[in-house]
N, C-alpha and C positions, 0 to 999 in steps of 0.2 A: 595632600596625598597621604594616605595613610597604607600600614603594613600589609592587610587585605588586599587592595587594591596592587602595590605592587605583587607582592605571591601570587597574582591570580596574572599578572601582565609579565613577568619575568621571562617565562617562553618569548613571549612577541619581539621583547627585546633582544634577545640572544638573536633571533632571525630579523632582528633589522625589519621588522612592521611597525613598528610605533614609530608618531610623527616624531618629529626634532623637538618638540616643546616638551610633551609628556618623555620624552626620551632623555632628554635633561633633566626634568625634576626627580625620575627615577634615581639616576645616577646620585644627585644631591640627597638624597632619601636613603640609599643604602651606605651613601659617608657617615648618616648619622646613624643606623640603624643594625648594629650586630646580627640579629636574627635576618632580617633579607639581605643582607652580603652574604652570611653562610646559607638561605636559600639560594641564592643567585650562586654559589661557590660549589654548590650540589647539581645544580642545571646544567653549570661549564664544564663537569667533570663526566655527568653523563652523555651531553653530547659529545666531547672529546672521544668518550667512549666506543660510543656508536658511526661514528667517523672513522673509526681506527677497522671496525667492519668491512670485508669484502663486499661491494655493491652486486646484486644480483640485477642479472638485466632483465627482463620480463619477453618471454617467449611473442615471437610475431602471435601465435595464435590469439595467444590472451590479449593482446593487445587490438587485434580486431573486433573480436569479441566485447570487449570492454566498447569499443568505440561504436558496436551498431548498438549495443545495450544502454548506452546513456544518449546515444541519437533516439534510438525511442523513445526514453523515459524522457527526453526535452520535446519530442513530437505531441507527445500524450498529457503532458503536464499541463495545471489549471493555470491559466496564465493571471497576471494580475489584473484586477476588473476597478474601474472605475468607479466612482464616491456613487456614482448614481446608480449601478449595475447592486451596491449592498442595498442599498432604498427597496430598487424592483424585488430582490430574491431574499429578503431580512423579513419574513413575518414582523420577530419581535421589534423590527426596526422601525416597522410602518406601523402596529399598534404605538409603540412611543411617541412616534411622531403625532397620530392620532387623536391621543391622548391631552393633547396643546395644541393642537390646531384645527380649530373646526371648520375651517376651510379646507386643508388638506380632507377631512373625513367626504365632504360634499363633492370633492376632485374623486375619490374614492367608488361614489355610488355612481359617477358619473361616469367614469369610465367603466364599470362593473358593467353597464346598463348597456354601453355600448357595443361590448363583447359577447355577451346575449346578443342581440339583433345582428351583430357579425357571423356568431356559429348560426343562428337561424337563418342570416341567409346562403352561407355556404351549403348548409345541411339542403337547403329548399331549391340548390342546382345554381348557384349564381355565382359559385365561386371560377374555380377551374376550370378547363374546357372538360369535356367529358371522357376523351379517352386520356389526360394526361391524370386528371385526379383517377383513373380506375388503375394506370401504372404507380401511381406514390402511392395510390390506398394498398395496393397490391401485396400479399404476404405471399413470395416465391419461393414453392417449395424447391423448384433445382431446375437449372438451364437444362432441354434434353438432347436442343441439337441448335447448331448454326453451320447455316449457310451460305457462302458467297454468292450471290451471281454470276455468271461468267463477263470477263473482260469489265466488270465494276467494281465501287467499292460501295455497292449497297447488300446487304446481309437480310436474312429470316433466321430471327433465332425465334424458338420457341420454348417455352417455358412452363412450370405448371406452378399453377396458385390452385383455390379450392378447383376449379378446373382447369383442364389443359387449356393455353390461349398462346399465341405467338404475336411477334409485331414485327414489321419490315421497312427498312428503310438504309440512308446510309449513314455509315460511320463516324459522320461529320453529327449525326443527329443525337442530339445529348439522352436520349431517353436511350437509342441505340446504344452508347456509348457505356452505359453506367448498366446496363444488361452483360456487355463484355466485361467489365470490370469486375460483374458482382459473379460471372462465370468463373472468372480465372482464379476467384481465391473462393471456390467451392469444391468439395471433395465428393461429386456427384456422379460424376464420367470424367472418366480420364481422357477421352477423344474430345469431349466439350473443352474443357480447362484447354487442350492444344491449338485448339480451330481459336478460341478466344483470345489465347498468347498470340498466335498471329498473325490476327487481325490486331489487335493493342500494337503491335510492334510498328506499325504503320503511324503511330501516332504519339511516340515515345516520348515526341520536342514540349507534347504535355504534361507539367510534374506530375497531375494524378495520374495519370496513364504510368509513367514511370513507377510508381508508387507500385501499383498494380502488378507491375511485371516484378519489382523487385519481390515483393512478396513472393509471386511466382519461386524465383531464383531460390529464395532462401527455404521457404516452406511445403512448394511441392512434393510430394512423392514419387511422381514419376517423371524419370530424368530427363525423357524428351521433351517433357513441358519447360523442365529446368533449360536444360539448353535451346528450347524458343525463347525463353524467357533471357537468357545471358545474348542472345545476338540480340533480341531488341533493346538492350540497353548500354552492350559496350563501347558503340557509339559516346557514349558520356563521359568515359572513365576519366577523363582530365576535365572536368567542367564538374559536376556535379558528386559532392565526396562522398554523399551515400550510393551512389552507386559504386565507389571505390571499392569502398569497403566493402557491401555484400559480395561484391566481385574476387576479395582478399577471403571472405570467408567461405566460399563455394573455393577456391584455390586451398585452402587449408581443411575443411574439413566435408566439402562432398564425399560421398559413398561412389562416384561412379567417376571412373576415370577420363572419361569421354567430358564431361561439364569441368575435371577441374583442370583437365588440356586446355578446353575452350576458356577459363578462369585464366591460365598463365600466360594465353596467347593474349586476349585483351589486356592484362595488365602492362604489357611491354612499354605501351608509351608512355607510363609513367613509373617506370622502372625504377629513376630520381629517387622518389618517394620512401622516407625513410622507411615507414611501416614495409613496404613493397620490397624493400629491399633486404630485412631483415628476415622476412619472409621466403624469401627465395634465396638465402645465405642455410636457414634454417633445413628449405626441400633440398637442394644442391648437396647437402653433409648425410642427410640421415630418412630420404622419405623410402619408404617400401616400394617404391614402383622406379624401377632403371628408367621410365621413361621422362618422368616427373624430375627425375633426379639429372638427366641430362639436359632435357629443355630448358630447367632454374640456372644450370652451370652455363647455359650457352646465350640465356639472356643477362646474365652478371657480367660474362665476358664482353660482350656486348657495349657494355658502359664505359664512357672516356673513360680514360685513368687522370686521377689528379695529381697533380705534383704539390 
């Protein structure tokens, strides 16, 4: 073990991360070593230091905030791929490979060869059935209307790509399904985006479906879509933590009074919840609306008391 090596590990040891082995030799290292005792003697002094610091609690807001912000960036993140997944997508991995195995090169034109005759025979009508390949070919410029049926749960929405085209059917039917989905988070009609929310809320027990309506929740513009969007998912608020949370953050930071009523009435049943409750200690002390402000005091109240 040498002086680098501790200086650069002295942190970890103060915090008790290093195993027991390397956390012994450290020790046995700064017996012998003047310069990393007075490192290590300069670490103890500034944590002392910063200990001695008032701790600042972190507002409910920011802390929901922070929590739908890194639930996305882990929803959206590239996940770790497989030894064989760097093969398929590594150009330089498969010239290498290439370059020593002239087997591999002949695997190479054979599957090439194959993928030709695959796009030709999709391209020549053999792939798809014909109306689902004309929906995935389909570049949508904006849902213009949906329809219920009466007394059903079969829907006419229609749609425009380079021409206006519509397609009918019911809600159960995935092609149906992912036309609502792709309505509700479009900024095209605000009566489309509502009729979409719900009809989706019919079908929330699906994550995607949820997904869809959370979006709704958080990113809509118009508030009656937000609050289609918050009854079809409050249903979840104790099962599913992203809905919590969008629920915590329509509760903290909606524009419209009416969606973050309906935000503190769903959160009740999970009142418990630290975030929720720091939350509603926060509206109960200091929010602008007497009403916000009574409902948080009256669901606190609310809560056993511990002894």
């Amino acid at each position: 073990m040498n002086c680098d090596w501790v200086q650069q590990n002295v942190s970890l040891y103060l915090y008790n991360e290093l195993a027991d082995d390397a956390r012994h030799e450290l020790e046995q290292h700064i017996q012998r070593c003047k310069d990393c005792a007075a490192e290590l003697a300069a670490q103890q002094e500034f944590q002392a230091q910063m200990n001695a610091l008032p701790v600042e609690e972190p507002s409910a807001s920011f802390l929901a905030s922070a929590r739908m912000r890194l639930q996305e960036a882990l929803e959206t993140a590239e996940q770790h791929r497989a030894w064989y997944h760097r093969f398929t997508f590594d150009p330089t991995a498969w010239l290498r490979q290439m370059r020593f195995s002239p087997a591999l090169a002949a695997v190479l034109v054979i599957v090439g060869f194959g993928g030709g005759l695959g796009t030709m025979y999709h391209a020549l009508g053999g792939g798809a059935k014909p109306q689902q390949a004309a929906i995935q070919g389909a570049s949508i410029a904006g849902i213009t209307s949906i329809d219920r049926q009466p007394n059903s749960n079969n829907f006419q929405i229609r749609y425009d790509r380079l021409l206006p085209d519509s397609l009918q059917g019911s809600i159960d039917d995935p092609k149906i399904e992912e036309l609502l989905k792709y309505a509700a988070k479009s900024d095209y009609n605000s009566g489309v985006r509502l009729n979409s929310v719900d009809a989706l809320a019919g079908k929330s027990s699906d994550p995607s479906v949820r997904e869809a309506l959370l979006y709704a929740l958080r990113y809509d513009t118009n508030p009656g879509v937000r609050l289609k969007a918050l009854d079809g998912v409050n249903s979840y608020v104790k099962q599913d933590i992203r809905v919590r949370n969008a629920v915590l953050g329509s509760l903290l930071d909606d524009n419209n009074l009416g969606v973050r009523s309906g935000a503190l009435h769903a959160l009740e049943p999970v009142r418990a919840d630290s975030s929720v409750r720091m939350a509603l200690q926060q509206l109960a002390k200091d929010d602008p609306s007497d009403y916000i402000r009574t409902e948080s005091k009256r669901v606190l109240d609310s809560m056993p008391t511990i002894d």
